[in-house]
C-alpha positions in Angstrom: 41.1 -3.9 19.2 42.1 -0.7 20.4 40.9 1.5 17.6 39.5 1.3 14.4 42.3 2.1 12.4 43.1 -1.8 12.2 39.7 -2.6 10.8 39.8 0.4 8.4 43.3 -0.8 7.1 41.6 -4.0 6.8 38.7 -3.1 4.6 40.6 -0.9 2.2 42.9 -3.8 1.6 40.4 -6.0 1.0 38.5 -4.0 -1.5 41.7 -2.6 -3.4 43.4 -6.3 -3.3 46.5 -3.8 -2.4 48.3 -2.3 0.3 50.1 0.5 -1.8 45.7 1.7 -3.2 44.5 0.8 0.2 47.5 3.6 1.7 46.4 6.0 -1.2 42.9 5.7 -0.2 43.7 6.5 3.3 46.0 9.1 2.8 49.0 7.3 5.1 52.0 5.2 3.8 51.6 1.2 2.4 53.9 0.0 5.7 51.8 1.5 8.1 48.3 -0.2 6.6 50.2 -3.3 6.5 51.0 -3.0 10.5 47.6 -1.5 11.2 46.3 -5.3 9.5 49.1 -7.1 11.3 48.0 -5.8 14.7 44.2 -6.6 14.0 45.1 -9.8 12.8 47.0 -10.2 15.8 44.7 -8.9 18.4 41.9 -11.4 16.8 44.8 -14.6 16.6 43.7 -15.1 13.0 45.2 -14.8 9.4 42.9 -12.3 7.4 45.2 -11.6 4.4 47.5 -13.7 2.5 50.7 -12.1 1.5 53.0 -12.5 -1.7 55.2 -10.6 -3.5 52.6 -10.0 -6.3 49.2 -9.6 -4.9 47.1 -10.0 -1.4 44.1 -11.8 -1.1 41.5 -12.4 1.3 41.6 -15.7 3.4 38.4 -18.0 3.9 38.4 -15.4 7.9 39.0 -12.9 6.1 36.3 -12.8 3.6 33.8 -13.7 6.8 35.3 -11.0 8.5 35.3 -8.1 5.7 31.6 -9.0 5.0 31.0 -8.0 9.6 33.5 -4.9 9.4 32.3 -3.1 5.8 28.8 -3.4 7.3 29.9 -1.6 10.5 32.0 1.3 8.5 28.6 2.0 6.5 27.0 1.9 9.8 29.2 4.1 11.4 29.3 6.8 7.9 25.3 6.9 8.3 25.6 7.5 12.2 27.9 10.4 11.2 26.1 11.7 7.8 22.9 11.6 10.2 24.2 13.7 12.7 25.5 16.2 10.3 21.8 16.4 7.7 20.5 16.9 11.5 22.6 20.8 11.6 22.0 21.4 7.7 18.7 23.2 7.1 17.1 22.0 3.6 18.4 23.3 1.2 19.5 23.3 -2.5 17.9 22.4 -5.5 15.3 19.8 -5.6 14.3 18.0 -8.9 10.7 16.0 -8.7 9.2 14.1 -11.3 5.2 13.4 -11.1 2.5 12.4 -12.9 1.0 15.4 -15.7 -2.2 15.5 -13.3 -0.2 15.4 -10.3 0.0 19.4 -10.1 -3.6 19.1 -9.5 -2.8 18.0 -5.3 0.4 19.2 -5.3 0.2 23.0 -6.7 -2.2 23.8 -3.9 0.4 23.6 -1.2 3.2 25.0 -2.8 3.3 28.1 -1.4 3.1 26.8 2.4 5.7 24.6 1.1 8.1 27.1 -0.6 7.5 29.2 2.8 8.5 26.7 4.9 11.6 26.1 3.3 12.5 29.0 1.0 16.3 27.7 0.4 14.8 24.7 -1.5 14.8 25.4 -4.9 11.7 22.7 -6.7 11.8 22.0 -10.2 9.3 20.2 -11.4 9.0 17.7 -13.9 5.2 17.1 -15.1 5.5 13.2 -17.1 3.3 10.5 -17.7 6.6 8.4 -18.9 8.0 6.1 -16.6 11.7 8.0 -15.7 15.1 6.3 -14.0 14.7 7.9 -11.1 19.1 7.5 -10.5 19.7 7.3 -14.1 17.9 10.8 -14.8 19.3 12.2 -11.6 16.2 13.0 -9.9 15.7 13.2 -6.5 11.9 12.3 -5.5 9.2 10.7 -7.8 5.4 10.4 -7.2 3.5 7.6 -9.1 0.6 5.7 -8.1 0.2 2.3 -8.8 2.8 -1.4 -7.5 6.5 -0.9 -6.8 9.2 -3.1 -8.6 12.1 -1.0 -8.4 13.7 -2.4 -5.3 16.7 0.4 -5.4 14.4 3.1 -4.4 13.2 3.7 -0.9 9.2 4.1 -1.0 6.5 6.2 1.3 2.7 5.6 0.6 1.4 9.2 0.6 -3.0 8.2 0.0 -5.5 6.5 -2.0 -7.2 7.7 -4.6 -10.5 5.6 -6.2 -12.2 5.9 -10.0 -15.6 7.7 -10.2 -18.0 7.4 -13.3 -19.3 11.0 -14.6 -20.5 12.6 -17.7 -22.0 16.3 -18.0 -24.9 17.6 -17.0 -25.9 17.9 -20.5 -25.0 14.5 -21.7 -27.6 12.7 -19.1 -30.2 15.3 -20.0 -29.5 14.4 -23.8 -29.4 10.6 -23.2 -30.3 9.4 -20.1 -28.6 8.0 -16.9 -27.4 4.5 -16.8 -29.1 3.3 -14.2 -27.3 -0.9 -14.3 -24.0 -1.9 -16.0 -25.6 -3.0 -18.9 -26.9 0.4 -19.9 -23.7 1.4 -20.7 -23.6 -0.3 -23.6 -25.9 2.4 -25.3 -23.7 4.6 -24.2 -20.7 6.9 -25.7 -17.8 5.6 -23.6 -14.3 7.9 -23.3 -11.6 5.3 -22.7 -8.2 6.2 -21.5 -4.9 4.7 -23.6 -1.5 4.1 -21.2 0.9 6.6 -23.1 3.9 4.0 -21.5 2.0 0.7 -22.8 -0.4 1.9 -25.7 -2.8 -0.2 -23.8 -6.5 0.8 -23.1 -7.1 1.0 -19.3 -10.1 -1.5 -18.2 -13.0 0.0 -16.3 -12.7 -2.1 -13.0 -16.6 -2.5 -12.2 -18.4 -4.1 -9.3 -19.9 -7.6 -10.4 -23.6 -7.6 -11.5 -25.4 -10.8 -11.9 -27.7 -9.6 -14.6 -24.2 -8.6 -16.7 -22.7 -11.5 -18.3 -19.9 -9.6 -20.4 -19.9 -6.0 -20.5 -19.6 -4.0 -23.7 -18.1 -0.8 -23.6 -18.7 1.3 -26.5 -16.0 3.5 -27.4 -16.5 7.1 -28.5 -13.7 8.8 -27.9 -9.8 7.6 -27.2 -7.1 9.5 -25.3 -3.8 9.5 -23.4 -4.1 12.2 -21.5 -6.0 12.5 -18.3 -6.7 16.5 -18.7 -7.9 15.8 -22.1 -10.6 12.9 -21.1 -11.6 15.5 -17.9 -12.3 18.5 -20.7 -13.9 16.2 -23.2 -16.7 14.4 -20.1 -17.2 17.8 -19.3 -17.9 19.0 -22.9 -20.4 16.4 -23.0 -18.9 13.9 -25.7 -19.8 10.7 -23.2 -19.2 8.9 -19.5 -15.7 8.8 -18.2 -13.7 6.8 -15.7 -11.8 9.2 -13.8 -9.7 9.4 -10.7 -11.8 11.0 -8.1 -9.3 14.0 -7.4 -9.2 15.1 -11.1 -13.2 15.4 -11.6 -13.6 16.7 -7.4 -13.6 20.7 -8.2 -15.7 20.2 -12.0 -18.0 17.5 -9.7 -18.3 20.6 -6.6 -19.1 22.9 -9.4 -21.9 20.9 -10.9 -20.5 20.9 -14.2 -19.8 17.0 -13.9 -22.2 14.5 -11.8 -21.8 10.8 -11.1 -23.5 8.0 -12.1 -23.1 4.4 -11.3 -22.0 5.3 -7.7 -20.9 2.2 -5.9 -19.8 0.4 -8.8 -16.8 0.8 -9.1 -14.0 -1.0 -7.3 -10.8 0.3 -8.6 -8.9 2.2 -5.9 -5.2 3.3 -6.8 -2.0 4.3 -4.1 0.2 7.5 -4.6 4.0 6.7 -3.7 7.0 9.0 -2.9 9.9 6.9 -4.5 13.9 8.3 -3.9 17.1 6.5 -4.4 17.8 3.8 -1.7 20.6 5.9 -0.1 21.3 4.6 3.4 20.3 8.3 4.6 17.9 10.9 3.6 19.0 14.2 2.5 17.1 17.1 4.6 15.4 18.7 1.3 14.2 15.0 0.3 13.1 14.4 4.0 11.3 17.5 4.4 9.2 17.1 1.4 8.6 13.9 1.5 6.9 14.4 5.3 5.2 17.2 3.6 3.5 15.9 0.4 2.7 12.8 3.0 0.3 15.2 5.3 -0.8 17.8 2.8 -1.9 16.0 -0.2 -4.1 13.6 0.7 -5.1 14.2 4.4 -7.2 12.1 6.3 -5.4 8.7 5.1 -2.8 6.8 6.0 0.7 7.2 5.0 2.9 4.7 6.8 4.8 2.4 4.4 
């Protein structure tokens, strides 16, 4: 083949079922797409196309052959779109979507970020609803927990585990747990899934003194900031992510209890459409939340 112009000519053909839409797409005239594919199919001594008055199809070479040549055109448009996000500083609006507690490790960084790059512009959307990340046109998303969506390209950014606390106050006024099965004489703040309506389960080591463990329920909510305000007002023991209770837990007005008991550790994820390239802005923060907000672990995918 001496050029790609034949292969090109091809591929258009074959996706438009045409010569006339594969010229339009091309910007040249229908007689010089079909010579371009004559050539190729020349140069390769096989039929690609077959030819009537009414309409072109592919042959059973042909179809074999378009699958090879569209997946070296895509190739080839990365190679170039690469090459050209490589000159482009980031820039442009960028919309993320996060979880409501997630300002609590990203807001920290912000302003190392925003000086970094000052030609991103961030919005940010603050949602505990699960959003189309394509259909709602955003352009990174950061949840924790397993990934289904397999249109979306994924980075693990850290762990996070569950702690047990309550308030200074409440263990003065009733005591600390000190097994599993204390905590059923216990107040208990449990934590509803806003996207399920279902109450999450406390994931506790095993104890062979606790057969089934009954949590008494004082207090029900759906909102992560709410439970961290309501353990700290003293209304019971809560089961929180570490990083929401670290600052009220530094402060003293929250302590643990339980410690080594529980085994539920959780995974933060930067999810962004499954574009065979990454957009500089996207890039850039992505590599950013990745070292800044939860240093120390690892955050290969």
């Amino acid at each position: 083949m001496d050029s790609l112009s034949g292969v090109i000519s091809f591929v258009k053909t074959a996706e438009a079922l045409s010569f006339i839409a594969a010229a339009r797409a091309m910007g040249i005239s229908a007689s010089a797409v079909g010579k371009n594919v004559a050539k190729l199919e020349a140069s390769l001594n096989v039929r690609l196309l077959h030819r009537s008055t009414r309409k072109v199809s592919l042959t059973a070479e042909g179809e074999l052959f378009y699958e090879r040549c569209r997946k070296i055109l895509d190739d080839l448009q990365d190679a170039r779109a690469m090459l050209s996000h490589a000159m482009q500083e980031p820039r442009g609006r960028l919309r993320v979507s996060l979880p409501t507690i997630g300002y609590r490790f990203l807001l920290p960084h912000m302003n190392d970020f925003r000086r970094a790059y000052p030609e991103i512009e961030l919005e940010l959307d603050f949602n505990d609803q699960l959003v189309d990340v394509i259909e709602e046109g955003f352009d990174v998303v950061i949840r924790s927990g397993g990934l289904a969506d397999s249109k979306l390209m994924s980075r693990r950014l850290g762990p996070f585990r569950f702690v047990l606390c309550a308030s200074p106050g409440y263990i003065q006024r009733n005591g600390r747990p000190g097994s599993l099965n204390d905590l059923e004489h216990h107040d208990c703040l449990r934590y509803r899934f806003a996207t399920t309506g279902k109450i999450m389960d406390w994931t506790l080591s095993a104890d062979p003194a606790v057969t089934q463990l009954r949590l008494p329920t004082a207090l029900t909510l759906n909102n992560m900031e709410a439970m961290l305000m309501a353990v700290i007002e003293g209304h019971g023991i809560a089961y929180v992510p570490d990083f929401l209770a670290r600052q009220a837990l530094a402060e003293g007005r929250l302590e643990t209890v339980l410690d080594g008991h529980s085994d539920d550790q959780g995974q933060f994820w930067a999810l962004w459409p499954s574009n065979r390239h990454l957009s500089p802005k996207i890039r850039v923060f992505v590599d950013f939340a990745a070292e800044r907000f939860f240093p120390g672990s690892t955050t290969k995918s």
